[in-house]
DOZAZA-724638 format. One line per 2 residues: their letters; for each residue x, y, z of C-alpha. Coordinates in Angstrom, 1 decimal. Layout:
N
A	X/Y/Z ~ ...
END
This chain:
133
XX	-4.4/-19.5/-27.1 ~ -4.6/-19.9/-30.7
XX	-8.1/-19.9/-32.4 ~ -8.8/-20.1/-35.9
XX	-11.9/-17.8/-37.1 ~ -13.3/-16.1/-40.5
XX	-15.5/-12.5/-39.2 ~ -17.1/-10.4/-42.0
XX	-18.2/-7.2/-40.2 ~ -17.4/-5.6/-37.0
XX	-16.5/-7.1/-34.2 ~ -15.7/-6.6/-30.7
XX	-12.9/-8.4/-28.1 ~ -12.7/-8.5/-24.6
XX	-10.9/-9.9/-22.2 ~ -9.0/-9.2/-18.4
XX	-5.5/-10.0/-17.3 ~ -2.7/-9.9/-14.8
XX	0.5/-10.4/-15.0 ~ 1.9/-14.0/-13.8
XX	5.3/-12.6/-14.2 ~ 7.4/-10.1/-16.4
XX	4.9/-9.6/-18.8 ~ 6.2/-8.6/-22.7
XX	3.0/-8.4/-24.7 ~ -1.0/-9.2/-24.2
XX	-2.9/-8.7/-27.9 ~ -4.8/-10.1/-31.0
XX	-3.0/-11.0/-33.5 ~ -4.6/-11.6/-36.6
XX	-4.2/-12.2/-40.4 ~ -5.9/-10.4/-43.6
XX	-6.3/-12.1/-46.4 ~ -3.2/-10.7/-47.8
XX	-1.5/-11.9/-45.2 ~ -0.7/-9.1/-43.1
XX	-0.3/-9.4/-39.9 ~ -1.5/-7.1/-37.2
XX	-1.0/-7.2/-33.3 ~ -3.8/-5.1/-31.7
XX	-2.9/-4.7/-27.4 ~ 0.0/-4.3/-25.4
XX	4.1/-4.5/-25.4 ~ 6.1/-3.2/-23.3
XX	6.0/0.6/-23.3 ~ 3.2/1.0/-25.7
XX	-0.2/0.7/-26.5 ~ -1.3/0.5/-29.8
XX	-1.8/-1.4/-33.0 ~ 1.2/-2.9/-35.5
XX	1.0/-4.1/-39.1 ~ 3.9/-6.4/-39.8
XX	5.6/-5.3/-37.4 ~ 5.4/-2.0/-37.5
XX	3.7/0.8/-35.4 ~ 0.8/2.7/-37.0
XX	0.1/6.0/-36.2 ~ -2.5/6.8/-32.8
XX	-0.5/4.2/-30.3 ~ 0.4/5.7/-27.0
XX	3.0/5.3/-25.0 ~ 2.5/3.7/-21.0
XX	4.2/1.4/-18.5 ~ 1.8/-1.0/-16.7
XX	1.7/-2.2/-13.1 ~ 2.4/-5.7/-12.7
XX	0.4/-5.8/-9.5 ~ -2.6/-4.6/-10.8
XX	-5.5/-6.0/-13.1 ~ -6.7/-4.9/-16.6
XX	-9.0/-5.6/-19.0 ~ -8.9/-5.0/-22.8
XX	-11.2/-4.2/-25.4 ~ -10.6/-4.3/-29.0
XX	-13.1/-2.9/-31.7 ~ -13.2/-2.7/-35.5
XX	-16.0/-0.4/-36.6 ~ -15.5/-0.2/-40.3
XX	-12.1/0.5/-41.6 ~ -11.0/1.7/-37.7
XX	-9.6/-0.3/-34.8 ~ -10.2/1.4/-31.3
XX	-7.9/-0.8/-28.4 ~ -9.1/0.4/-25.0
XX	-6.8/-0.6/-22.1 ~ -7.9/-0.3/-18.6
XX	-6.0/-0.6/-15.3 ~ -9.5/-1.7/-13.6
XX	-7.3/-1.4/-10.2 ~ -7.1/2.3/-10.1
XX	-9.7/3.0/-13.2 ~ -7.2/4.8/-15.2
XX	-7.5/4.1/-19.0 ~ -5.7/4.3/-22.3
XX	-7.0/4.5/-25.7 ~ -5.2/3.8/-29.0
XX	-6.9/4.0/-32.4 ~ -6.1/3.5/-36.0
XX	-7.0/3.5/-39.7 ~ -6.0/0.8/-42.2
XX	-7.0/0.0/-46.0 ~ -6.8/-3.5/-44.8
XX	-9.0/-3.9/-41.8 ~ -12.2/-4.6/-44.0
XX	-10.4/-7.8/-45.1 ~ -9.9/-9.7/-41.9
XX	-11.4/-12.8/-43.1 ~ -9.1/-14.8/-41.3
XX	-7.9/-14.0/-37.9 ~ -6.4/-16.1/-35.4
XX	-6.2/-15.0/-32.0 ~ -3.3/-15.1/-30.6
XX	-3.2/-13.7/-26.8 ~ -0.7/-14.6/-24.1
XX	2.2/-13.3/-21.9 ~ 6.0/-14.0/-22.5
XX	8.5/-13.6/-19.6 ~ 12.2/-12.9/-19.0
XX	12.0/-16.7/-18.0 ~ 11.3/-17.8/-21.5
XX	8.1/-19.3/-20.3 ~ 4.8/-18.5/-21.3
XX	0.7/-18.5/-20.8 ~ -2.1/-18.4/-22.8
XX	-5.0/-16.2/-22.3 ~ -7.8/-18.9/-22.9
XX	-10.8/-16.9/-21.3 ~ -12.2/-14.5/-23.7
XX	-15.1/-12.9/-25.1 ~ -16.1/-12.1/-28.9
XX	-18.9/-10.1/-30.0 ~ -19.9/-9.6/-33.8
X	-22.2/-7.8/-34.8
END
C-alpha cells in the first residue's frame, strides 16, 4: 500500500498483521520535506525507527512468531516517535521510541506498509487506521 498524504501535527497509526509467509519488514515509511526517509515498525530482529537507513537510538531488539497476530501503533507527539508492537496472541509488547530534529517536518509522508518474503513475493497492508489530531 502506498498512500500519498501532507499531516501538520501529531498523528497516530494503527494497524494488525500476520505473517503470510517469511516476513522481512511491516512499517511506515515516510518522507520529510528534506527528503529524509524514515521507516517506523518492524525488520527482522528489531524494532525501532531508521532515518535513511540507519538505526536511531531507543530500538529494541526481538524475533516475532510467525504464527501469531500483532498489531502496531505508531505515534508522533511533537518532536518524538513512540512505535508500540504487540503480539496480541500472547499480550506481550514491545516499545521503541525516538527523538529527531526532523519529525516536525513530515509534511509529506507516504505510507508504505507490507511484507517481503524469501520468495520474492510480496503483500500490501491496505487496511489501516490514521488518527490526527
Amino acid at each position: 500500500m502506498i498512500r500519498g498524504v501532507s499531516l501538520n501535527g501529531d498523528f497516530r497509526f494503527t494497524f494488525t498483521f500476520g505473517f503470510p509467509g517469511d516476513a522481512s519488514w511491516v512499517y511506515l515509511y515516510v518522507h520529510d520535506a528534506a527528503m529524509h526517509g524514515y521507516a517506523m515498525g518492524f525488520q527482522p530482529g528489531s524494532l525501532g525507527i531508521w532515518k535513511d537507513g540507519l538505526g536511531l537510538p531507543g530500538g529494541v531488539g526481538l524475533t516475532l512468531d510467525s504464527d501469531h497476530i500483532f498489531s502496531i501503533e505508531i505515534v508522533r507527539e511533537d518532536a518524538a516517535i513512540t512505535v508500540v508492537l504487540t503480539d496480541t496472541t500472547t499480550s506481550g509488547q514491545w516499545t521503541a521510541t525516538s527523538t529527531d530534529d526532523d519529525y516536525h517536518d513530515l509534511s509529506t509522508m507516504q505510507f508504505r506498509c507490507g511484507f517481503y518474503s524469501a520468495a520474492a513475493t510480496s503483500t500490501r497492508i491496505d487496511d489501516f487506521v490514521l488518527q490526527t489530531r
